[in-house]
C-alpha distance (Angstrom), angle and dihedral (degrees) to the residues before:
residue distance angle dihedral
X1 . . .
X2 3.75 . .
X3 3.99 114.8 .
X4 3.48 122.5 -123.2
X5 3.47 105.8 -100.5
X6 3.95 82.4 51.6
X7 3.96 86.3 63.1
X8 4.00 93.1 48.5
X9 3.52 88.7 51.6
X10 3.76 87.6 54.3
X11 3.71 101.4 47.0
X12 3.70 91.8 47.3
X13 3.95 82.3 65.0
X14 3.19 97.4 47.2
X15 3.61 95.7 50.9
X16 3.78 92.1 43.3
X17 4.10 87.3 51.2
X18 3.91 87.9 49.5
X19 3.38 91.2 48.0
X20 3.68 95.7 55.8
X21 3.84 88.1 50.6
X22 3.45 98.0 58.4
X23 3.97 92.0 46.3
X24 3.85 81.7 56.8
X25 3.56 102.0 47.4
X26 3.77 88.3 49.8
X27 3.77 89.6 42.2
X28 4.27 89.5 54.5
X29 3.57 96.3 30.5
X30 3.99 105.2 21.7
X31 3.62 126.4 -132.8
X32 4.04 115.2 -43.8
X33 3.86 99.9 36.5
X34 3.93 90.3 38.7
X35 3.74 91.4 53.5
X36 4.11 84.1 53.8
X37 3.82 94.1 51.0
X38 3.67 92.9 52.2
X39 3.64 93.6 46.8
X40 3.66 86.9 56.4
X41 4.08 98.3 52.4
X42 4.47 94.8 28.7
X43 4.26 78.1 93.9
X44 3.59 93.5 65.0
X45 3.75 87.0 42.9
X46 3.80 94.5 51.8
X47 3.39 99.7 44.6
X48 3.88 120.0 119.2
X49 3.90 83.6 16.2
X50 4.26 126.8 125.5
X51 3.58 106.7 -103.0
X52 3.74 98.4 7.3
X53 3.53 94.0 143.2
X54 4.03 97.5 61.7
X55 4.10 95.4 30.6
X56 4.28 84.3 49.9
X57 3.67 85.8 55.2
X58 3.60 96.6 47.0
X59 4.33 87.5 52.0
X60 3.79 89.9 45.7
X61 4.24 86.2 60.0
X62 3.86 96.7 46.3
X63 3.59 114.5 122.3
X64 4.34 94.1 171.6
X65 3.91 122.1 57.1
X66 4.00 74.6 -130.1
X67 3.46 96.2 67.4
X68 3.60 94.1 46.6
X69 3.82 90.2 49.2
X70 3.94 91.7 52.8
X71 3.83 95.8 52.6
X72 4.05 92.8 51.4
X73 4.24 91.1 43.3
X74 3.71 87.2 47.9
X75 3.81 103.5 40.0
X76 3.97 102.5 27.7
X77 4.08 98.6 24.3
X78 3.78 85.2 -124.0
């Protein structure tokens, strides 16, 4: 069983890999569309994580990259 700092450490990662996603998507596909894209693949992200279900809700009505950003700092750390 992994300790809880052990699971910090993890969602930091997670949130720093999803963050780099979504600064790619809008890199490739710029701002509205990549905001889109990384609503579609945040689940995958969130899975396994505290409070998924309400912070996956909150990604899925972004409209900004910035909003999506803020969720992930302030949920995962990222």
């Amino acid at each position: 069983m992994r300790s809880p700092g052990a699971a910090q450490s993890s969602h930091l990662v997670i949130g720093g890999l999803a963050l780099e996603h979504l600064h790619g998507l809008v890199d490739l596909f710029g701002a509205r569309k990549g905001t889109l894209a990384m609503r579609r693949h945040a689940a995958a992200y969130l899975r396994g994580i505290p409070g998924a279900p309400s912070l996956r809700a909150g990604v899925f009505r972004a409209t900004a990259p910035s909003e999506i950003e803020h969720l992930l700092r302030v949920s995962l750390g990222g």
